[in-house]
C-alpha positions as CSV (number, residue, x, y, z in Angstrom):
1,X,0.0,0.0,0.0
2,X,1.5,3.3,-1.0
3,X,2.2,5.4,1.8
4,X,-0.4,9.2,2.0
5,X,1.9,12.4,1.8
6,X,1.7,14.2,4.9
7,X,1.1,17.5,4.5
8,X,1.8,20.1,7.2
9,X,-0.1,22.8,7.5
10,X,2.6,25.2,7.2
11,X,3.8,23.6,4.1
12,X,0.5,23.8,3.0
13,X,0.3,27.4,3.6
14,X,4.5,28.2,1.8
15,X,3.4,26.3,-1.1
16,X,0.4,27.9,-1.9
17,X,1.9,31.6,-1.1
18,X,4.5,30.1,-4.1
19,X,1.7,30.7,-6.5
20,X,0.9,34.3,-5.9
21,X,3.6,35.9,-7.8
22,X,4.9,39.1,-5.6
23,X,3.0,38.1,-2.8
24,X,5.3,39.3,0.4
25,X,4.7,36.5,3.4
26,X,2.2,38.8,5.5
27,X,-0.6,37.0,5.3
28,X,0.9,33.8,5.5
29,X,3.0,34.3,8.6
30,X,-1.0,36.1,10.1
31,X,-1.6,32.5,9.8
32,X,0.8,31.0,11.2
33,X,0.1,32.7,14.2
34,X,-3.5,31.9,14.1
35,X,-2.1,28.7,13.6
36,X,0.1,29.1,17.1
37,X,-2.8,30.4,19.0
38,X,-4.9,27.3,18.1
39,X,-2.4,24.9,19.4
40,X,-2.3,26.7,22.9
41,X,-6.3,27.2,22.9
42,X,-6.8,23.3,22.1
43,X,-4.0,22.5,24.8
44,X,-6.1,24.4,27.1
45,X,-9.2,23.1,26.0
46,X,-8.3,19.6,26.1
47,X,-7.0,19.7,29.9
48,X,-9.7,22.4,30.8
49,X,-11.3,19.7,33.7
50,X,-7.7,19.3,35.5
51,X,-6.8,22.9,35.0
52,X,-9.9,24.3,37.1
53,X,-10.4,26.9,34.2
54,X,-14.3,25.6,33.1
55,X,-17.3,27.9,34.8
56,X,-17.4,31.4,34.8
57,X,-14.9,33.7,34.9
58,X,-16.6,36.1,37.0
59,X,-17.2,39.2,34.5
60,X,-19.5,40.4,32.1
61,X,-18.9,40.9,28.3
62,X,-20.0,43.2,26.1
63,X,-23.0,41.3,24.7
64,X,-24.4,40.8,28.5
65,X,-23.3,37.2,28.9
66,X,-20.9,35.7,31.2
67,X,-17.6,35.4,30.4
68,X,-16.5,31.6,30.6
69,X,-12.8,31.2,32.0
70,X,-11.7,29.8,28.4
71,X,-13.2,32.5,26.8
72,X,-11.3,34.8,28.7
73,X,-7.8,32.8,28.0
74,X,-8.5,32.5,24.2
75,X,-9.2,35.9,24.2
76,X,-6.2,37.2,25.9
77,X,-4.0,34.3,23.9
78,X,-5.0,35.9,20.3
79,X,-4.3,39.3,21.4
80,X,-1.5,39.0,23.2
81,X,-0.2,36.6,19.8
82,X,-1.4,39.0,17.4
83,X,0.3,42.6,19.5
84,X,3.3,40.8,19.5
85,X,4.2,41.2,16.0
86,X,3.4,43.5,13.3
87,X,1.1,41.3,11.9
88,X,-2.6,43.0,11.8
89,X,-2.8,46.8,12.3
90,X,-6.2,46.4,14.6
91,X,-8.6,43.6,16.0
92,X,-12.1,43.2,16.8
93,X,-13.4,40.3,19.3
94,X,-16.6,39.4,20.4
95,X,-15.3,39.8,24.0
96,X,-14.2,43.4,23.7
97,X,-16.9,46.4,23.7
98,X,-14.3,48.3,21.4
99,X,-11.5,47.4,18.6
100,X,-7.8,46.9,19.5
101,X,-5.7,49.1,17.6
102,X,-2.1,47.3,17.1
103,X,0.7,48.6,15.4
104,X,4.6,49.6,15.7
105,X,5.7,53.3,14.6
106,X,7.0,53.8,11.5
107,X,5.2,50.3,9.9
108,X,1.8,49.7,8.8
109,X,0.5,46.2,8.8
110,X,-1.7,45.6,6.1
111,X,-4.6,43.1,7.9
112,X,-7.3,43.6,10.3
113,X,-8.3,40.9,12.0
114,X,-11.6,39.9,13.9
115,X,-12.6,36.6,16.1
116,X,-15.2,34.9,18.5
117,X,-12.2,33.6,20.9
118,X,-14.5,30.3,21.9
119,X,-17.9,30.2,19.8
120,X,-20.0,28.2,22.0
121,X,-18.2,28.5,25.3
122,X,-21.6,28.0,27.1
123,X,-20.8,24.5,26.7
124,X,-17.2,23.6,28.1
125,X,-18.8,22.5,31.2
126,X,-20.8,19.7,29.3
127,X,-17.8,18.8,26.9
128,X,-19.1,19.3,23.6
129,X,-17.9,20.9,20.6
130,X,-16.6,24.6,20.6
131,X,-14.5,26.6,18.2
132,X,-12.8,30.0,17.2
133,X,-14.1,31.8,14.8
134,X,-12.1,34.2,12.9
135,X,-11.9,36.4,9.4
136,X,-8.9,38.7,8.1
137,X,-9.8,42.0,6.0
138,X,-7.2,43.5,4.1
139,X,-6.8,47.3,5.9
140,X,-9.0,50.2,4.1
141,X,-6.5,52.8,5.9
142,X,-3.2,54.3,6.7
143,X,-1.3,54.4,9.5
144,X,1.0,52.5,12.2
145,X,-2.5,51.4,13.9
146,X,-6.0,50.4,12.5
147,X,-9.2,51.6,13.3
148,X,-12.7,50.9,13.6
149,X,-13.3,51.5,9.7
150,X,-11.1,48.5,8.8
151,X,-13.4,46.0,10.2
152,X,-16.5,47.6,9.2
153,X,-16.6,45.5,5.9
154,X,-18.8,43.6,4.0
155,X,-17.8,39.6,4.1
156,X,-17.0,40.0,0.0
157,X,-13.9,41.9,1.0
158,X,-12.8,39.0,3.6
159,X,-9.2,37.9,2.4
160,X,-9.5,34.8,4.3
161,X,-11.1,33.2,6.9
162,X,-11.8,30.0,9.0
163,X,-12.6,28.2,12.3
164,X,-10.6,25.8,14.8
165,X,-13.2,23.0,16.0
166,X,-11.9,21.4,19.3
167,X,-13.7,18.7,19.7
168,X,-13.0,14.6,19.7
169,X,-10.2,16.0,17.5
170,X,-8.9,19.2,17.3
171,X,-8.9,20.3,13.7
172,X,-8.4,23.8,12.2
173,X,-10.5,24.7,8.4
174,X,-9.8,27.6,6.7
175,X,-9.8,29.2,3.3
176,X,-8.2,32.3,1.8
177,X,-10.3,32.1,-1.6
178,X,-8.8,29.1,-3.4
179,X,-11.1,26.6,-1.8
180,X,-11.8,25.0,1.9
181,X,-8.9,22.9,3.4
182,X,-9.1,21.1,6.9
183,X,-6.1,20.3,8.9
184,X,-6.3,18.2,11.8
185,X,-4.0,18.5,14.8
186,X,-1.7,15.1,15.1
187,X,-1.3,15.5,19.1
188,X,2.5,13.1,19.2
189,X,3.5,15.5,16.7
190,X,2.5,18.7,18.0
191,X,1.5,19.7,14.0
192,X,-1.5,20.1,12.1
193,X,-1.7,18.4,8.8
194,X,-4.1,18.2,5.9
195,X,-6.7,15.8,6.1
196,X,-9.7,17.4,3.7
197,X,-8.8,19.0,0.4
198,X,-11.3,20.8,-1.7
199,X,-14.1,20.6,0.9
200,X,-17.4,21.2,-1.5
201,X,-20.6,21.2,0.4
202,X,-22.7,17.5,-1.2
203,X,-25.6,18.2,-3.3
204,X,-27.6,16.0,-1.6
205,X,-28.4,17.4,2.0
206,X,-28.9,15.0,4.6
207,X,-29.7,17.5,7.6
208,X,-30.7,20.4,9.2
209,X,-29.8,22.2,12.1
210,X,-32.0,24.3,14.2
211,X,-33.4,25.6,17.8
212,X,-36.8,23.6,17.2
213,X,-37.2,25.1,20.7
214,X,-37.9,28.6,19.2
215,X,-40.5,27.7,16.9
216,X,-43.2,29.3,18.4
217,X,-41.1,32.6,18.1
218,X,-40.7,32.4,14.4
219,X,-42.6,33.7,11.9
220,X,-44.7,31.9,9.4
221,X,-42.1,31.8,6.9
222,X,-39.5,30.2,8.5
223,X,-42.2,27.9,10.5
224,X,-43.4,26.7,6.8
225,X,-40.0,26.4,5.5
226,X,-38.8,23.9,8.5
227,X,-42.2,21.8,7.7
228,X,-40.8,21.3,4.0
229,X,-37.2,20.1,5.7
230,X,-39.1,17.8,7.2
231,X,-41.4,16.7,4.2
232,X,-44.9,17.9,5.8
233,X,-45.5,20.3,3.5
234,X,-47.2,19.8,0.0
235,X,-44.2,20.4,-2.1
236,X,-41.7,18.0,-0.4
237,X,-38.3,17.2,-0.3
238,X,-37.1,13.8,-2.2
239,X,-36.3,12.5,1.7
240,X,-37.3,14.6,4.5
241,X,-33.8,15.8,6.6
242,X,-32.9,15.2,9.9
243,X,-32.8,17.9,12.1
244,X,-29.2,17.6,14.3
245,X,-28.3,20.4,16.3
246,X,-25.7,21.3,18.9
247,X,-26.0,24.4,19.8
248,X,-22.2,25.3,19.4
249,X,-22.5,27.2,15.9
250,X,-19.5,26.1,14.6
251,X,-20.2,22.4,15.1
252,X,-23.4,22.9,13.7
253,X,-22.2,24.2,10.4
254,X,-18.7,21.8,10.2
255,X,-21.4,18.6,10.2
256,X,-23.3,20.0,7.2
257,X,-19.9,21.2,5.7
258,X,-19.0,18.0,5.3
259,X,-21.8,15.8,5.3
260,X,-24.9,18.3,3.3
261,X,-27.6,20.4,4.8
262,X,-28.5,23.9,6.3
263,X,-28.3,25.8,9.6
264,X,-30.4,28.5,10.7
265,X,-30.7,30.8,13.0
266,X,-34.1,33.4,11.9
267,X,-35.2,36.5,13.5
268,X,-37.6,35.5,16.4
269,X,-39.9,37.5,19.2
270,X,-38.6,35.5,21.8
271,X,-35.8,38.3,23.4
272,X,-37.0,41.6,22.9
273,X,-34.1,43.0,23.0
274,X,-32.3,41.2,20.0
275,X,-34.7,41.7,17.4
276,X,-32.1,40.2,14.5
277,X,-31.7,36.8,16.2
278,X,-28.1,35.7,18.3
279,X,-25.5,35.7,16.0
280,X,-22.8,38.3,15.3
281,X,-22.2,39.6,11.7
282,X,-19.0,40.7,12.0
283,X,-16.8,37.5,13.6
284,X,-19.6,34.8,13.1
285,X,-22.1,35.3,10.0
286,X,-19.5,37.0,7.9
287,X,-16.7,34.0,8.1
288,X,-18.6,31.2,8.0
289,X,-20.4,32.8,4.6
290,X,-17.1,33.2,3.1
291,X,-16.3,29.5,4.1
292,X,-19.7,28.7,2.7
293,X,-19.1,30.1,-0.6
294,X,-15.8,28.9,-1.2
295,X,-17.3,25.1,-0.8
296,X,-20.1,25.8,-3.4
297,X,-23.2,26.5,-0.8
298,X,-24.8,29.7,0.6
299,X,-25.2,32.2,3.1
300,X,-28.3,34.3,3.6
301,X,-29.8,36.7,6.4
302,X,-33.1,35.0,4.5
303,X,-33.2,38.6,2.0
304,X,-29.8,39.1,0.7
305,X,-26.4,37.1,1.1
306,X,-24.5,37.7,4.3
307,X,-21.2,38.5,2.6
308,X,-23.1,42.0,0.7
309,X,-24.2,43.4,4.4
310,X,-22.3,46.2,5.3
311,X,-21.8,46.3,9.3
312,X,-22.4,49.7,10.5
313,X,-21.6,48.6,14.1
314,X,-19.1,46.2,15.6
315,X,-20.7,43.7,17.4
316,X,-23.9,43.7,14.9
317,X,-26.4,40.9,14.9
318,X,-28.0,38.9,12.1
319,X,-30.6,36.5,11.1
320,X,-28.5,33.5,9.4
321,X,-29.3,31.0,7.0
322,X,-26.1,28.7,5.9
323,X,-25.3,25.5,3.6
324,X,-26.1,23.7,1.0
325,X,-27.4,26.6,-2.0
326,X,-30.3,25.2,-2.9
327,X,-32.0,24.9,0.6
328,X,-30.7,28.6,1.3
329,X,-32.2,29.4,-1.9
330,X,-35.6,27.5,-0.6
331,X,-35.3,29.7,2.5
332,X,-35.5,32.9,0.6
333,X,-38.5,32.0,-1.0
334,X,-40.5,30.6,2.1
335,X,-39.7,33.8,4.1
336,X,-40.2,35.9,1.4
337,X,-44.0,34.0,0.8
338,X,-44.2,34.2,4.6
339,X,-43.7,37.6,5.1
């Protein structure tokens, strides 16, 4: 049996910088230390039960909930990564009520950089499945140090983007618009090496993934359209989908990444006081719709795709709807009927 070539994730990344002609090493060495800042995250992650750091941290973010103790130490591991070296001229996390200017005088990094630290931190204490979340915009100004403007973009301007999933496995996905690639993390050798190529989305879904807990809250549109999912309504499916959900966002969307299908998260009446559903647009929406796109499926606030919203706030919300094309597609339509 002919042995697999192992691929390295940071051979993966030199070798594909080799076919940009003039490209300068920037971007690839932001990724290396994205790549960095995973390992010590997972580590963390992985001994969180023996290192007393699960529960809550004792403070208050700025979107009201409590801080977990791993949010708080992949938080403070990305920024204090990312400050260290002239890699990104500003930062934006979900964890901080205002950007992070970085830079050294008399340089201008040309990246901004934004992140959910630990998407779905609400469950460490259950061990399931949680994930960073992050997206790089190439800088819209001058200067040693960014500002708010250079995160304020739509997700068509995102230069790349991806998530590290620590779960049974720790394994890092990630495109920077020449497809999605998946790297796994290979614990004895400390290294993360290519084990999906290509990712594409499969034509034919197999589930869906929603808070069947909120229905009541939803409106008839999106009520209708989760009846077709699950072949109830006249014009049906070829197989009605199964609904699997985790409730850690990025888990949610890796399964029908790889295996077919749609997450949603729809505008509901349930919390007053978020109008535009959980989600941010910025660090959450935005990313995952670039991923989306570059493995051949969608991404849709149910009127328009995510990746044409312009933020006009940092820590903006969104109705999401994410996967395979065609069901995001059948989305549209049964809110827009619904409406």
């Amino acid at each position: 049996m002919p042995v697999r070539e192992i691929m390295t994730i940071d051979r993966f990344i030199s070798e594909r910088q080799q076919t940009y002609p003039g490209a300068t090493g920037e971007l690839s060495n932001l990724l290396y230390d994205i790549v960095l800042a995973a390992k010590l995250i997972a580590r963390e992650v992985n001994s969180a039960g023996l290192g007393e750091i699960l529960g809550l941290a004792g403070e208050i973010n700025i979107q009201g909930e409590q801080q977990k103790k791993l949010d708080v130490f992949a938080n403070d591991t990305l920024v204090a990564i990312m400050t260290a070296a002239d890699r990104v001229g500003v930062l934006a996390s979900e964890e901080d009520e205002r950007v992070v200017p970085v830079g050294i005088e008399g340089q201008s990094a040309k990246y901004a950089l934004v992140f959910d630290p630990l998407d779905g931190s609400s469950n460490t204490d259950v061990n399931v499945s949680i994930a960073t979340i992050f997206g790089i915009y190439r800088r819209v100004t001058r200067g040693s140090s960014g500002t708010l403007e250079d995160v304020l973009q739509p997700g068509r301007n995102l230069v790349a983007a991806g998530y590290i999933l620590y779960g049974p496995s720790t394994m890092l996905v990630y495109s920077a618009g020449d497809g999605v690639h998946a790297f796994t993390l290979e614990l004895s050798l400390g290294e993360f090496l290519l084990s999906h190529d290509g990712i594409r989305i499969p034509e034919l879904p197999v589930y869906y993934s929603a808070n069947l807990g909120y229905r009541r809250y939803w409106n008839n549109g999106v009520r209708t359209f989760t009846d077709w999912l699950q072949g109830e309504d006249a014009t049906r499916l070829s197989k009605p989908l199964s609904c699997r959900y985790i409730g850690s966002f990025a888990a949610d969307f890796h399964r029908n990444l790889i295996e077919g299908g749609i997450f949603y998260y729809p505008r509901d009446t349930k919390n007053p006081a978020l109008p535009d559903g959980k989600l941010r647009l910025l660090y959450e929406a935005a990313p995952m719709a670039f991923l989306a796109e570059q493995a051949g499926g969608a991404a849709s606030d149910g009127r328009q795709p995510i990746l044409d919203i312009v933020p006009h706030e940092l820590h903006q919300r969104t109705p999401l709807f994410i996967g395979s094309r065609d069901l995001v597609s059948m989305a549209e339509m049964y809110l827009r009927d619904g409406d």
